[in-house]
N, C-alpha and C positions, 0 to 999 in steps of 0.2 A: 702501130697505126693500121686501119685497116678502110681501106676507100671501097666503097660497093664500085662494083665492073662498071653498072650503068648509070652511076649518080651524073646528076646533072650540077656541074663543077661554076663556080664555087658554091660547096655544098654548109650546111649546119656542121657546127662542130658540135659534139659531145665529148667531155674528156674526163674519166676512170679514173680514179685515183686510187690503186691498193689500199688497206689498210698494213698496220704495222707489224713487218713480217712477212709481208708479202713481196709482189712483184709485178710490174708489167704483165707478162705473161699470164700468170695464177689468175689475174682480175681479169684477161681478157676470156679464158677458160672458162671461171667461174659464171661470169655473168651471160655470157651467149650475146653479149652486145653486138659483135659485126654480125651474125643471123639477122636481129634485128636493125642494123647500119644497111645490111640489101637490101631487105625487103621494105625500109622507108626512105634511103636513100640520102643520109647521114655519113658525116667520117666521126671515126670515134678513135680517143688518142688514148692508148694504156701507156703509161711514162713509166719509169721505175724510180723513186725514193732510191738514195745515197743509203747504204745500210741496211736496207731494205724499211725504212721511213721516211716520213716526211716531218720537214723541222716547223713544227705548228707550237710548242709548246716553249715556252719563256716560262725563265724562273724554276723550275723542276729540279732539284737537287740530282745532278747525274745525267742530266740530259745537256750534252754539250756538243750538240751537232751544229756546225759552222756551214750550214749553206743558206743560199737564199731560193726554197722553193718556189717560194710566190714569182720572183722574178724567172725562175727557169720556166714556168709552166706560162706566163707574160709571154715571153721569147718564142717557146714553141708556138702558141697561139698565133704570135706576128708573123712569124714566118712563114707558116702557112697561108696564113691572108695575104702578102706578097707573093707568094708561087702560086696565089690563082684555086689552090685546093679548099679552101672553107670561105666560108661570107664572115666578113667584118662587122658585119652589122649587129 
């Protein structure tokens, strides 16, 4: 996660998703998003997929990942709007 120094709190969320193979880190690298989170003054959340995915796909022969990302990335989102860090809105 990455807060600009001077955001004015609670700020926008933006939140990153890797793609498959990736990771938190790689997607916050790749894209240059917290350069741009300072300079507009944004928090932007890079999370990491379980396995380095995320469980989007139903039905795929061999795709048998048991999480619930929708809900983990719900949760992140909430809690941050509790601790005051992003707008709920």
């Amino acid at each position: 996660m990455h807060v600009p120094a001077d955001a004015t709190l609670p700020a926008p969320l933006l939140i990153a998703l890797h793609g498959r193979g990736g990771d938190g880190a790689q997607m916050a690298a790749m894209t240059g998003f917290a350069a741009v989170a300072e300079r507009l003054g944004f928090v932007v959340l890079f999370p990491s997929g379980v396995d380095q995915q995320w469980n989007y796909v139903q039905g795929v022969p061999g795709y048998q990942l048991e999480v619930d990302d929708v809900g983990f990335i719900v949760r992140l989102a909430q809690e941050l709007v509790e601790q005051g860090t992003v707008d709920g809105a």
